[in-house]
C-alpha positions in Angstrom: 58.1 -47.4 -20.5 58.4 -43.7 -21.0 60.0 -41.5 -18.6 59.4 -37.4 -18.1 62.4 -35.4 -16.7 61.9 -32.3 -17.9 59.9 -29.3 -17.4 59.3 -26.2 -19.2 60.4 -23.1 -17.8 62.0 -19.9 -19.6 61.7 -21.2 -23.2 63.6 -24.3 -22.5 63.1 -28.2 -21.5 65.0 -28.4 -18.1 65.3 -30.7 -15.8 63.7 -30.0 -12.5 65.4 -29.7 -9.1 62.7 -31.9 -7.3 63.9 -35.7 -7.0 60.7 -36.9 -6.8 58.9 -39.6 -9.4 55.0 -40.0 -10.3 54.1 -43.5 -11.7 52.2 -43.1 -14.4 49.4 -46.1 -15.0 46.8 -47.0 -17.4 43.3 -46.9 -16.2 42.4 -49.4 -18.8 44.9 -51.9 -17.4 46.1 -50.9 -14.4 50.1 -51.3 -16.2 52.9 -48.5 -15.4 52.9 -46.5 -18.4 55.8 -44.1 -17.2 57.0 -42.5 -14.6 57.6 -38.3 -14.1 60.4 -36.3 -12.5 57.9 -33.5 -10.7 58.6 -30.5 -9.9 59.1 -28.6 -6.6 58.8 -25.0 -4.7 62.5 -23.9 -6.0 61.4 -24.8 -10.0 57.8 -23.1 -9.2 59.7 -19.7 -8.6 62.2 -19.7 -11.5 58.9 -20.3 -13.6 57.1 -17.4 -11.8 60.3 -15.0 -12.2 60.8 -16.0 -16.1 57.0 -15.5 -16.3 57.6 -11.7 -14.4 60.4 -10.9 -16.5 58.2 -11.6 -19.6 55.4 -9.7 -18.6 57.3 -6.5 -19.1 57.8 -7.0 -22.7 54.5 -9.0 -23.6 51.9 -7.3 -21.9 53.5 -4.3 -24.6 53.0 -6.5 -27.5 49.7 -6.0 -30.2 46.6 -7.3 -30.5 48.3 -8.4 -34.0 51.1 -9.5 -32.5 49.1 -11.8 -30.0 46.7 -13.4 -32.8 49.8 -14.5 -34.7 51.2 -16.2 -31.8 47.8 -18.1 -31.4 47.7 -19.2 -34.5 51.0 -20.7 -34.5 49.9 -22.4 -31.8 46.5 -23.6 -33.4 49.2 -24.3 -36.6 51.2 -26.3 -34.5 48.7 -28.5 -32.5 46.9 -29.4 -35.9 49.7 -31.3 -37.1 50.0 -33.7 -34.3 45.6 -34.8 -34.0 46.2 -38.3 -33.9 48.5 -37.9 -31.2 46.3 -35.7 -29.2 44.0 -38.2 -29.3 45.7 -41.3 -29.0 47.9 -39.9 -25.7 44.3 -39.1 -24.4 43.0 -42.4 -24.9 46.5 -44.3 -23.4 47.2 -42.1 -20.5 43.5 -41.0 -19.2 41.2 -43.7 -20.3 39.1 -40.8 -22.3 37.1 -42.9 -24.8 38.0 -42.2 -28.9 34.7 -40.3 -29.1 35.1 -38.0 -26.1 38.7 -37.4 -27.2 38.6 -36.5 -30.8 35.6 -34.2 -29.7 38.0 -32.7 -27.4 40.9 -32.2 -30.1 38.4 -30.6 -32.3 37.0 -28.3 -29.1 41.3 -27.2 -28.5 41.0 -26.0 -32.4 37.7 -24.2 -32.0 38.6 -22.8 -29.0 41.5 -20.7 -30.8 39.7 -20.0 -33.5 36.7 -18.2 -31.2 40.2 -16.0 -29.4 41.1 -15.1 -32.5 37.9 -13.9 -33.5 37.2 -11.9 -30.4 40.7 -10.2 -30.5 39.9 -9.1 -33.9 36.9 -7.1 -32.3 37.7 -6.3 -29.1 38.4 -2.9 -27.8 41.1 -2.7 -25.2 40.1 1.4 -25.3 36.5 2.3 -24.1 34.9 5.7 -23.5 32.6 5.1 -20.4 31.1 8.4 -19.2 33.7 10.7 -20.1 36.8 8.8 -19.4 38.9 7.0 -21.0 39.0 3.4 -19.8 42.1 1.0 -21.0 41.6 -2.5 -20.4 45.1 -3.7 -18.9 46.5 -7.1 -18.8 46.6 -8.4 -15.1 50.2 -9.7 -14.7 51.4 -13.3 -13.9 48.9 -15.9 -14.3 48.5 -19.6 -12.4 47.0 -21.7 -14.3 45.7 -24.3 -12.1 44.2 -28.0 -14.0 42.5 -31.2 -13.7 43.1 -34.4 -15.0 40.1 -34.9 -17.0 40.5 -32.7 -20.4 43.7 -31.4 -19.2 45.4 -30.2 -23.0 41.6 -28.6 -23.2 41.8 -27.0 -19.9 45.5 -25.2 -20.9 44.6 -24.8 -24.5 41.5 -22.5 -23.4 43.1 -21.0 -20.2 46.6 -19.9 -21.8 44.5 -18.8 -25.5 43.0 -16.5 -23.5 45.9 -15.4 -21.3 47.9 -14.8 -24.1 45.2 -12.8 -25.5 44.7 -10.3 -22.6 48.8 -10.0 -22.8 49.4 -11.7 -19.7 52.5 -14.3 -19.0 51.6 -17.6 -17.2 52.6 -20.4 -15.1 51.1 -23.8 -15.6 50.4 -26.4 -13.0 49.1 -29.8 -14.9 48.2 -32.9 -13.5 50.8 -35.1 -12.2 48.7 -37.6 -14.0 48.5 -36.0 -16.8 52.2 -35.7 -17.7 52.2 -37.4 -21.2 49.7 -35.6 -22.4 51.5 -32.5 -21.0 54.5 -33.2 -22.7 52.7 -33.6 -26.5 51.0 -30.0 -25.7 54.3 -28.5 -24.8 55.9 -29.2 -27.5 53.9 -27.8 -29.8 54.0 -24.8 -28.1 57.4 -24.6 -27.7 57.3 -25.0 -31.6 55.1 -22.0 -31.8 57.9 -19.7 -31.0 56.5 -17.6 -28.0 59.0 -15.3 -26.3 61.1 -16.9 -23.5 58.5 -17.1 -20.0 55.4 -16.1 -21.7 54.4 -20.2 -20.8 56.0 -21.8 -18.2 54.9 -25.6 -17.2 55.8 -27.1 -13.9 54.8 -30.8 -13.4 54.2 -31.5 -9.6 52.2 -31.8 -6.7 49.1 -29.3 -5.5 50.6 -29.3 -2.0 54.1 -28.1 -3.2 53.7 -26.3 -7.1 49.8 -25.1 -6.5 50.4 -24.2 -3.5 53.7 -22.2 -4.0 51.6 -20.5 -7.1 48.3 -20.0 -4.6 50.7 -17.7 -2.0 53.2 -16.2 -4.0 53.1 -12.8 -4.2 54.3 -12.1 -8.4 51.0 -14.2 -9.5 48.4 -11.5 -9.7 45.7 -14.3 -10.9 44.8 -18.0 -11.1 42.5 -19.7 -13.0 41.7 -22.7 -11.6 39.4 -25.9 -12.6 39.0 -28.4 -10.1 36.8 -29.5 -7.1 35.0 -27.3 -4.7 37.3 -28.5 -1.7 40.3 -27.4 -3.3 38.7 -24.6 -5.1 38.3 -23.0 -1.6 41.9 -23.7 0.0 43.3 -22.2 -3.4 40.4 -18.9 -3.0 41.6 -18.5 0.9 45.6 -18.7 0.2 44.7 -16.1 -2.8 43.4 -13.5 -0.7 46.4 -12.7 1.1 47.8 -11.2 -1.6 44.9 -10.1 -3.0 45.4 -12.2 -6.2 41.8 -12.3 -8.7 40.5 -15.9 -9.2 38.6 -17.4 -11.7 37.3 -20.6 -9.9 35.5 -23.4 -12.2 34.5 -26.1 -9.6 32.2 -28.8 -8.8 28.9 -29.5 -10.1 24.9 -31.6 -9.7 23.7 -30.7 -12.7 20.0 -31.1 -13.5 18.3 -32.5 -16.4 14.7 -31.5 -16.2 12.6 -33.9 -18.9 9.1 -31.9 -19.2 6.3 -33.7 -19.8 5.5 -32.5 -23.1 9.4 -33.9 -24.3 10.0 -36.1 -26.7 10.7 -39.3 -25.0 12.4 -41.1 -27.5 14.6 -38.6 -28.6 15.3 -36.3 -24.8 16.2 -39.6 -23.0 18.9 -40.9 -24.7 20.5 -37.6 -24.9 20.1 -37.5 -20.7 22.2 -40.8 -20.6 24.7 -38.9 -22.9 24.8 -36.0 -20.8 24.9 -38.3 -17.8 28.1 -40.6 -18.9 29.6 -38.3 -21.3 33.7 -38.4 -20.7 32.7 -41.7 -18.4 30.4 -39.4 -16.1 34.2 -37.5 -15.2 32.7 -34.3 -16.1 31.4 -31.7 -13.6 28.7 -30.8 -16.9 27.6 -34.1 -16.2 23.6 -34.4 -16.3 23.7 -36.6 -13.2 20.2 -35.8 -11.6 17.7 -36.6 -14.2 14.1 -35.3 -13.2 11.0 -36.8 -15.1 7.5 -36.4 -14.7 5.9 -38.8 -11.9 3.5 -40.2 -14.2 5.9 -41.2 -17.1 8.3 -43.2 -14.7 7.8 -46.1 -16.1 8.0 -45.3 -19.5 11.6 -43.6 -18.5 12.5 -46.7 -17.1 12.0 -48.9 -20.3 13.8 -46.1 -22.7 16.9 -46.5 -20.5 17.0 -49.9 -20.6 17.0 -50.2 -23.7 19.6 -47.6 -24.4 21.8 -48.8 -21.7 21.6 -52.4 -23.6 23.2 -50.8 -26.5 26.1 -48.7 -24.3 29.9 -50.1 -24.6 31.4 -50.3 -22.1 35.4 -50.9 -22.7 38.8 -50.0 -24.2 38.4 -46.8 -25.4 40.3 -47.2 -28.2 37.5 -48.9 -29.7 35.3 -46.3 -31.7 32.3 -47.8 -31.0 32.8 -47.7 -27.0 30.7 -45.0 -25.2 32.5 -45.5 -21.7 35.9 -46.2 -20.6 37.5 -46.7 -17.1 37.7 -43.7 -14.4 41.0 -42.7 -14.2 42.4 -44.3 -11.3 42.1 -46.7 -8.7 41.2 -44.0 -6.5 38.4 -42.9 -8.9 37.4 -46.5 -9.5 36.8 -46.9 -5.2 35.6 -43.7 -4.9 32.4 -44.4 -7.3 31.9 -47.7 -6.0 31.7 -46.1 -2.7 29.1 -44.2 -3.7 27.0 -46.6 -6.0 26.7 -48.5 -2.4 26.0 -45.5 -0.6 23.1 -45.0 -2.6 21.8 -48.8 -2.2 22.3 -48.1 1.7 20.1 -44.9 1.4 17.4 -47.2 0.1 18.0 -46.2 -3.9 17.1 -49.1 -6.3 20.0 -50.5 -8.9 17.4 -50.1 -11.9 20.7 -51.3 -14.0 24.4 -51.6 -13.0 25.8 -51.6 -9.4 28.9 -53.0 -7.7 31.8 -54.7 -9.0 33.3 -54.4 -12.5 31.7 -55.5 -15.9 32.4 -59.0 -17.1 35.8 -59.2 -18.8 37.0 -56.0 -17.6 38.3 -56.7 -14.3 42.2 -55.7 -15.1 41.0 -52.0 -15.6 38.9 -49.3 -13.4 35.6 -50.0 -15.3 32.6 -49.1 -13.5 29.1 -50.6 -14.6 26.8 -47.5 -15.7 24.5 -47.3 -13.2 21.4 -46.1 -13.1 19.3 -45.3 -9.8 15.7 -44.8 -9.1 13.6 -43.9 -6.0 16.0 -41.6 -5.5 15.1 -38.2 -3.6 16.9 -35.4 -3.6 18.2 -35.4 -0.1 20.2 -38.0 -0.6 24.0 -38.0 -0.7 23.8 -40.1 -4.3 21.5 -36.8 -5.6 23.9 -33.7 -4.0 27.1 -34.6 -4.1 29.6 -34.7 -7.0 30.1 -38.7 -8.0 32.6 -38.2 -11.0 31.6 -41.5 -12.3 29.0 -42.6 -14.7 26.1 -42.6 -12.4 22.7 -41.3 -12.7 19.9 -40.7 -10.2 16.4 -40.3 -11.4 14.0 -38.1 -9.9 10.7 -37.8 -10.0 8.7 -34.3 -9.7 4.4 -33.9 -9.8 4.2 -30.2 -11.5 6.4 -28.0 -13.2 7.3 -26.1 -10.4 8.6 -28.5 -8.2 10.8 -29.8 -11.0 12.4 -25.9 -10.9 12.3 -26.4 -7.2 14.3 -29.3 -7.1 16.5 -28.5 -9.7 17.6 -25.5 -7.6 17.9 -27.5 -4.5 21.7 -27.9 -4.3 24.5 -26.5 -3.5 26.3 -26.2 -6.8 24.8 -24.4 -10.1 27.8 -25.1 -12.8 25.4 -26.5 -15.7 21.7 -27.5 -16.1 19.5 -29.0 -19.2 15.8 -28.8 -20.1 13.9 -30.7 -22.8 10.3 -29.8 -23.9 8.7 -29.5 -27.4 7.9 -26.2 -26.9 10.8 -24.5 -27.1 9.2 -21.1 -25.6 8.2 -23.5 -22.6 11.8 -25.0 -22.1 13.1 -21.3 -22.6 11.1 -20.3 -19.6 12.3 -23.0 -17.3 15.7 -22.6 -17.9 15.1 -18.8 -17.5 14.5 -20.0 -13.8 17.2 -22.4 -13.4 20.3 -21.4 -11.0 23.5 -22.6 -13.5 25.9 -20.9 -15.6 24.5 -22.9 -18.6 21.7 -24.1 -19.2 21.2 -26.3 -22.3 17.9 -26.3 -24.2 16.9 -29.6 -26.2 20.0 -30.7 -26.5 24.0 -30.5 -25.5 26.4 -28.1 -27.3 29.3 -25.6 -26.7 29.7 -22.2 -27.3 33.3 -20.8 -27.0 31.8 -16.8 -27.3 29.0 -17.7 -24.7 30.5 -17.5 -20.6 31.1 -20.6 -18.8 31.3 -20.5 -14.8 29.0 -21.9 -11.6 26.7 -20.3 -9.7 26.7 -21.4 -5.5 29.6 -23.9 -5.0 30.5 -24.6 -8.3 32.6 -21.7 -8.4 33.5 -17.9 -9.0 33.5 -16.0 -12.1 33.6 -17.4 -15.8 35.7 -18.2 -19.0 35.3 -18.1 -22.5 34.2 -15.3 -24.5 34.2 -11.5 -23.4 33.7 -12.2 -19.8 36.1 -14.6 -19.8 39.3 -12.1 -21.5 38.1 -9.7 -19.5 38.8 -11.5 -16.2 42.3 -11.3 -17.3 42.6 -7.7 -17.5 42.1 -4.7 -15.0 39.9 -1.3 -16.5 42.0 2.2 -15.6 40.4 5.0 -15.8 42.4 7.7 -17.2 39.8 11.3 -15.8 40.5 14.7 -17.6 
């Protein structure tokens, strides 16, 4: 059993002040993997005065000096990939295909920052002023549990790009994982309080980071509740906030799709990371008329979906993270049978042989309509309601109906057709025929699902602040 007592503040492991311990279990057998030593409010402030102190030096440094450091990052992260994925699959139930796709998405991600430093212009002529593009300050770097080496990889890449400093708030449940990403950058050799990581509590370390005056920004990925408790303790000090949040997202299946191929790829986009994923396509809408045929496709595909350890290659969904996540969906699988949804496959209770773990039958729900709880609100759980829709229009209509707007997708064989629907679509994304990820393109929720975006142009330049120098 492993234990954590350390955190990372200044350049150097230390052990924190805070006296309290995080059990850390295994969603696949519900076994204590570890425990953690977490951090508190004292440890939260040395990490945001190192990060202060740094920022005088490194938000001076050059754009050369900046891609060097990330690719000693990218260097050192690319020598450990089969622990990456293997802490991924022990500590957070993430299944080996969702996890080696997100090792290879941490590598990609630096690449695309390195590319964009080596063409960005932190000097613009905009009427007849000079405008410099200035890095923010002290940054809070707020993360789920779902992803969480991907969620610091992109959020500190692009910190360090935009010459900012940063304090990291993981995951109490995420600690392993935390400590494998740590010390590769620690390996890296960035100067002392450019990265500082705090394992605790939201209450006590997020909290601390949301009202103290030295952090200028967070960036923050997480539900919609919390989201807005972080946004209103922000605004005090007039801190910036990048907000990636909750999410319904839409899959509209036109009727001139191709069945065969667009349906399978909704129960991906559905389930994908064990439906913990606010991308997740969990409202499928299909055309009135082709119900049944839908109906028979998923079967059939659902037939062939493993369910179990995740270690197994061949499994396509793994347990939710925690017993908490495990009630929490079954809550809402019986919610939906109470609002008068029918189980077409899946429901209550645990699959056959995996009662030790939090595994949760894939579900799939028809004569659903979109009032229902089941269709606007965030399940986090491999669950998907189906939808039916008479014309074009009220598939739009529908889609739009909620209160979130993080991700949506569209399938049609006309491509111009599928263009102009997602045109009309209220999400950040929209994906067209298919499910992809571009690192250059912004990523952020419309509505609820959250406030400004990341990745890309966009994203850097969330961490800086334009001066304009007038002559």
């Amino acid at each position: 059993m492993k234990t954590i007592d350390k955190i990372y503040i200044n350049g150097e492991f230390i052990t924190p002040e805070g006296t309290e311990y995080f059990n850390l279990i295994s969603p696949t057998t519900n076994e204590q993997l570890g425990k953690v030593l977490l951090g508190n409010q004292k440890d939260t402030q040395k990490a945001i005065a190192a990060a202060k102190e740094a920022f005088k030096t490194f938000s001076k440094t050059t754009t050369a000096e900046r891609i060097q450091y990330l690719q000693n990052i990218q260097t050192s992260i690319e020598k450990r990939k089969e622990e990456f994925i293997s802490v991924m699959i022990e500590e957070y139930g993430g299944t080996k295909q969702f996890a080696t796709i997100s090792y290879d998405y941490i590598l990609k991600g630096f690449e695309s920052v390195i590319n964009l430093l080596n063409t960005y212009d932190f000097t613009k002529t905009m009427g007849k002023s000079e405008v410099q593009m200035t890095p923010l300050g002290v940054v809070g770097i707020i993360i789920p549990w779902n992803s969480s080496n991907g969620f610091i990889c992109s959020k500190l890449s692009t910190a360090i790009a935009a010459g900012c400093t940063t304090v990291i708030k993981p995951s109490e449940m995420s600690a392993q994982q935390t400590q494998l990403i740590t010390e590769c950058l620690h390996e890296a050799g960035l100067p002392k309080g450019v990265f500082n990581i705090v394992n605790g509590l939201g209450e006590i370390v997020g909290a601390e980071i949301s009202r103290n005056p030295d952090i200028s920004k967070i960036s923050f990925t997480g539900s919609t509740n919390v989201g807005k408790i972080i946004a209103k303790e922000a605004v005090n000090t007039m801190k910036r906030v990048t907000l990636e949040l909750g999410g319904k997202s839409p899959n509209i299946i036109l009727d001139d799709a191709n069945f065969s191929e667009a349906i399978p790829l909704a129960i991906i986009s559905a389930y994908m990371n064990s439906g913990q994923a606010c991308i997740a396509g969990t409202r499928l809408l299909v055309p009135e008329n082709r119900l049944e045929d839908v109906k028979k496709i998923i079967k059939e595909v659902l037939s062939n979906t493993i369910v179990g350890d995740p270690k197994n290659k061949t499994t396509a969904v793994g347990p939710m993270v925690s017993t908490k996540q495990y009630e929490r969906v079954q809550n809402y699988i019986q919610t939906g049978i109470d609002e008068g949804a029918e189980v077409l496959i899946g429901g209550l209770g645990k699959p056959e042989g995996l009662e030790k773990g939090n595994f949760v039958k894939p579900t799939v729900f028809v004569n659903v309509n979109n009032q229902m709880r089941i269709a606007r609100e965030e399940i986090f759980g491999p669950v998907l309601s189906i939808i039916t829709y008479k014309t074009e229009e009220e598939a739009i209509e529908i889609a739009n109906d909620t209160t979130y707007g993080l991700q949506a997708y569209v399938s049609s064989s006309d491509e111009k057709r599928a263009h102009k629907v997602a045109s009309q679509i209220n999400a950040g994304r929209v994906q067209i025929n298919g499910i992809g990820h571009d690192p250059m393109a912004p990523f952020g929720g419309f509505k609820q699902s959250g406030i400004g975006r990341e990745f890309g142009t966009i994203g850097l330049e969330a961490y800086l602040e334009p001066k304009a120098l007038i002559r």
